[in-house]
C-alpha positions as CSV (number, residue, x, y, z in Angstrom):
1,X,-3.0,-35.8,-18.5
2,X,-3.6,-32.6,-16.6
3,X,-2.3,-31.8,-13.2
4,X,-4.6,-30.8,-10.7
5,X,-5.4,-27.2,-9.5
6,X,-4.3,-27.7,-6.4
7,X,-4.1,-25.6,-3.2
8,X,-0.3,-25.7,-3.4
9,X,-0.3,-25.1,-7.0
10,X,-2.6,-21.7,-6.2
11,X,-0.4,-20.9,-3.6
12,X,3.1,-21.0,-5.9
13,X,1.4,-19.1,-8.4
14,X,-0.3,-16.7,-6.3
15,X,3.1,-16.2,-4.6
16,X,5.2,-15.6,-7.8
17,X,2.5,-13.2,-9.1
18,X,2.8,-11.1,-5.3
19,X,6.4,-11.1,-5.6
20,X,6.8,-10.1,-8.9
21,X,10.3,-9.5,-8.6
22,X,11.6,-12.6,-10.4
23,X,11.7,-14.7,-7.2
24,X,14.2,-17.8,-6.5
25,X,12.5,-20.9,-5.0
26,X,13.7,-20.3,-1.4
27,X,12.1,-16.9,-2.1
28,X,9.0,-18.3,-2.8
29,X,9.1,-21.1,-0.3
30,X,9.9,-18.0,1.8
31,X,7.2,-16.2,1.7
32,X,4.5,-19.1,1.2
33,X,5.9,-20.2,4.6
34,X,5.0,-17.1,6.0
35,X,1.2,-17.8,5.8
36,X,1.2,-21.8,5.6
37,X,4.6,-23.2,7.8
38,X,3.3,-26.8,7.1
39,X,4.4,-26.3,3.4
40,X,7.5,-28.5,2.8
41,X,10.1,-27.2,0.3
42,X,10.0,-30.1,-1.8
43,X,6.7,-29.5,-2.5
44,X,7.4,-25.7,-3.6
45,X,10.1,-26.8,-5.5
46,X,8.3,-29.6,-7.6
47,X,5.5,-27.6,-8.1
48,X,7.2,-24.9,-9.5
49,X,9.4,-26.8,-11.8
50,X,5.8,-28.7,-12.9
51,X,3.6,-25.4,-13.2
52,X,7.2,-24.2,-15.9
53,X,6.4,-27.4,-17.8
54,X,2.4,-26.6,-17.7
55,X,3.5,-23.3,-19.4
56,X,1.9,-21.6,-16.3
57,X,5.0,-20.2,-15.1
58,X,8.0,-19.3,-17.0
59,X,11.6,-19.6,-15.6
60,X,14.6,-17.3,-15.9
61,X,18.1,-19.5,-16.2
62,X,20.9,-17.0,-14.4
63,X,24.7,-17.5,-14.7
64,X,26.2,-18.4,-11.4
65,X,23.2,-17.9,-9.8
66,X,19.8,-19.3,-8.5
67,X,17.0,-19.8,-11.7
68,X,14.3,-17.6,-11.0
69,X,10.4,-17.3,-12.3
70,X,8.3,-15.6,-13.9
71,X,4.6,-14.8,-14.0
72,X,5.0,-12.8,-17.3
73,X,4.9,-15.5,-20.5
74,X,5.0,-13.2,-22.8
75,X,8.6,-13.3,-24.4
76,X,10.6,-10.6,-22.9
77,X,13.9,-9.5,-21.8
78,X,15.6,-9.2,-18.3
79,X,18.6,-7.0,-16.5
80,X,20.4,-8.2,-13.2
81,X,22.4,-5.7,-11.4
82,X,26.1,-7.2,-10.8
83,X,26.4,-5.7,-7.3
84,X,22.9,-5.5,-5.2
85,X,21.7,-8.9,-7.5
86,X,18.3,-6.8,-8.3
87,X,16.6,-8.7,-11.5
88,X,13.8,-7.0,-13.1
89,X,12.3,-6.8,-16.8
90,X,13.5,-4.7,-19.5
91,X,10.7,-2.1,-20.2
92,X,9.7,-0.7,-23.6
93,X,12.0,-2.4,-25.6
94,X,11.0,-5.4,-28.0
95,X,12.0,-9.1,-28.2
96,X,13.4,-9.5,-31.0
97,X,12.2,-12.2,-33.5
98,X,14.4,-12.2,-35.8
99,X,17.8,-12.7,-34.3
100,X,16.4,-16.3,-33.6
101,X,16.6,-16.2,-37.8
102,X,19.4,-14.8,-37.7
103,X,21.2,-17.8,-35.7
104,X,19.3,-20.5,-37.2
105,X,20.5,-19.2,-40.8
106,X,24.4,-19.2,-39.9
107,X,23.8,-22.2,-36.8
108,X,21.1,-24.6,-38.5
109,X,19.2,-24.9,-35.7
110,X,15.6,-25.3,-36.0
111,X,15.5,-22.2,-33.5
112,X,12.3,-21.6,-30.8
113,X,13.6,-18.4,-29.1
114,X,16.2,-16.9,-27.4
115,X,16.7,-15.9,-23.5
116,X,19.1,-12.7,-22.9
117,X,19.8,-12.0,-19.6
118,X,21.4,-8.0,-19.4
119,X,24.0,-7.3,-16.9
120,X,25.0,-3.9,-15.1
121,X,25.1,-1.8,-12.5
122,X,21.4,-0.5,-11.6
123,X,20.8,3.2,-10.6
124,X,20.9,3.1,-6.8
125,X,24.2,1.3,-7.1
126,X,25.6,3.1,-9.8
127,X,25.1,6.5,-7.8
128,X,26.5,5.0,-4.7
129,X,29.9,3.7,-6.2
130,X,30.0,7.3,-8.1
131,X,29.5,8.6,-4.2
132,X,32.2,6.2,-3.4
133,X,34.5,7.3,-6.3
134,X,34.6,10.7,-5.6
135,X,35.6,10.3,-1.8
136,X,38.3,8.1,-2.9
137,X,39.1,11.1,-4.9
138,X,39.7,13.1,-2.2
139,X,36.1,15.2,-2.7
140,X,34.7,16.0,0.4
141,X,32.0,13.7,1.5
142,X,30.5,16.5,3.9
143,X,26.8,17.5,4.5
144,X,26.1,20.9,4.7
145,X,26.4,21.3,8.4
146,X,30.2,20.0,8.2
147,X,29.0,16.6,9.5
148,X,29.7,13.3,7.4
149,X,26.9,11.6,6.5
150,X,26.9,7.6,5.8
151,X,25.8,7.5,2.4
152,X,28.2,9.7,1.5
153,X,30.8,7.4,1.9
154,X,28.6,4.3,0.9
């Protein structure tokens, strides 16, 4: 039996789609709350769980961490940073059919796909611990006026 279309349903989706950031639930609730404060979270929470089953939304399982979803059902990959927690798609770079192959040959699993999650350090905070690093260092962390800036020492 199909669920029906309705105006909390719209408003999950709609949400995940403006967010597009691979939101949490609370971050959803979050900013549907914004607009529509009668909104309970129980009712975000179901309804995204239901609209993953539906195939309508797809969710991202995270180690140690809160699942998050997905407006993009294409398969794909993703990278979290390990310091500032930013989650984002892996651009130009293919999913990869046939490590599922792979795994079912030496597993034997009857394999559907795979989810890889990436981790790292993303650019801003990469540059900002290689700021931090070379003050520790005993570089000078000066602007050009003499004068420390905070993001120097960041």
């Amino acid at each position: 039996m199909a669920k029906r279309n309705t105006i909390q349903r719209q408003l999950i989706i709609a949400a995940v789609r403006f967010l597009a950031d691979h939101p949490t639930a609370e971050e959803v609730y979050d900013r549907i709350t914004m607009e529509y404060p009668d909104i309970s979270k129980g009712t975000v929470y179901r309804n995204l769980n239901s609209l993953v089953g539906s195939g309508l939304l797809g969710k991202v399982s995270v180690h140690s961490s809160a699942d998050r979803f997905d407006h993009i059902l294409s398969r794909h990959y993703h990278i979290k940073c390990i310091k500032c927690g930013k989650f984002m798609n892996v651009e130009n770079f293919p999913y990869f059919n046939d490590l599922d192959e792979k795994v079912a040959k030496v597993t034997g699993y009857k394999m559907e796909h795979h989810y890889i999650v990436f981790s790292g350090l993303c650019p801003d905070c990469a540059k900002t611990a290689e700021r931090k690093e070379k003050t520790e260092d005993g570089a000078c962390a000066c602007s050009s006026n003499g004068m420390r800036r905070l993001s120097d020492v960041l």
